[in-house]
C-alpha positions, 0 to 999 in steps of 0.5 A: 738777273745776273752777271753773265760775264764779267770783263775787265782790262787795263789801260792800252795804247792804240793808235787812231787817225795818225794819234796814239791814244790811251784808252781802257775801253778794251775788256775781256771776260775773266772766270776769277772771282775778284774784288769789286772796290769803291771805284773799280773792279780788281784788273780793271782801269780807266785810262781818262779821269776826267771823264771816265771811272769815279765813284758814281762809275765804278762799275760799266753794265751792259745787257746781254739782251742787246748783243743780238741787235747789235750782231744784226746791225754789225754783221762782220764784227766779232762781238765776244763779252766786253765788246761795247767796254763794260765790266758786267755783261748783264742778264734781265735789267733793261733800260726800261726797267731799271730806275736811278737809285735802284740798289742791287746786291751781288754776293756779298757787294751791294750796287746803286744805279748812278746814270745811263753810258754816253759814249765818247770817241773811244767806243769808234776806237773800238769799233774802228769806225767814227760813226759808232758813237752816233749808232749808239747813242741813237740805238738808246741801247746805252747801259747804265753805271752804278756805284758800289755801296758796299764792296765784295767779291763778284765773278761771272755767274753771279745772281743779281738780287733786287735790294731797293727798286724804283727808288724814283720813277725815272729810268735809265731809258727816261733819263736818257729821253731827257738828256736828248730831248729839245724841250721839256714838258711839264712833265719832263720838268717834274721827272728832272726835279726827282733826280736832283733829290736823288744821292745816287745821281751825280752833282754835274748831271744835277746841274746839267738838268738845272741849267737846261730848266733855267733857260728854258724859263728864261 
């Protein structure tokens, strides 16, 4: 496992359907070794708050293994590292695989599987094109965030080391299957209360899933 590239870029702005628009989904792939902080990489900004950046997504991964299927979906798009807005472009970790509270070490820095990417309209700002949030979302090819426990020097090459795997049993893949799921069974409930013991996993999904149990006993 390891970053094969690593993709930062500041806040820009663009113009879509007749509005400018701020966005920092635009990445490019840099060769320097920099400083991975608590809520970002040196070089690298999120240009909404609100949504965007915080601790518990300080850090945007997206697999490489993905890239193939996207070029066949997306034929006459260029599609360099950094395209779908994430810092490491990573090898070995899937959606399948890799679970909330996973930790990871990368040099000297230490990482936390926090959630997996929903995408907003900036990805079809991107893309240029207003459908890609759907095809994204409905491809389940989403990449997951981390937070950073320690922070570090990271760079592009850099191995990523397992420190702590399958702290629970819901994966990225599983917690995404839940967020889009219409009901949930027994089982799907059992899952949702795993994270709500989970440090790693933000207090607005937390009561996200809460309030999607409640009404469903109501």
């Amino acid at each position: 496992m390891k970053i094969l590239s690593l993709n930062i870029g500041l806040p820009r702005e663009v113009s879509w359907h007749g509005q400018a628009v701020t966005t920092g989904i635009y990445k490019a792939p840099t060769s320097a070794r920099i400083p991975l902080r608590k809520l970002n990489l040196d070089g690298d900004r999120q240009a909404d708050l609100t949504v965007h950046g915080g601790e518990h997504k300080a850090v945007y991964c997206y697999p490489v293994e993905h890239y193939a299927y996207w070029k066949r979906k997306l034929p006459d798009r260029d599609l360099p590292f950094g395209a779908f807005g994430e810092n490491f472009t990573t090898e070995g970790l899937l959606e399948d695989d890799v679970h909330l509270g996973d930790r990871f070490a990368i040099n000297d820095a230490e990482v936390i599987v926090t959630q997996p990417r929903l995408p907003c309209y900036k990805l079809g700002i991107r893309f240029q094109a207003d459908d890609m949030v759907k095809k994204f979302l409905a491809s389940r090819r989403t990449g997951f965030y981390v937070a950073v426990i320690r922070e570090g020097q990271v760079a592009a090459g850099d191995e990523i080391v397992a420190a702590v795997r399958n702290t629970s049993g819901v994966s990225i893949a599983e917690f995404l299957r839940l967020f889009l799921a219409k009901q949930f069974t027994p089982a799907d409930a059992a899952a949702i209360h795993q994270l709500f013991e989970l440090p790693s996993v933000p207090e607005d999904w937390k009561s996200y899933f809460h309030d999607r149990l409640q009404s469903a006993d109501t």
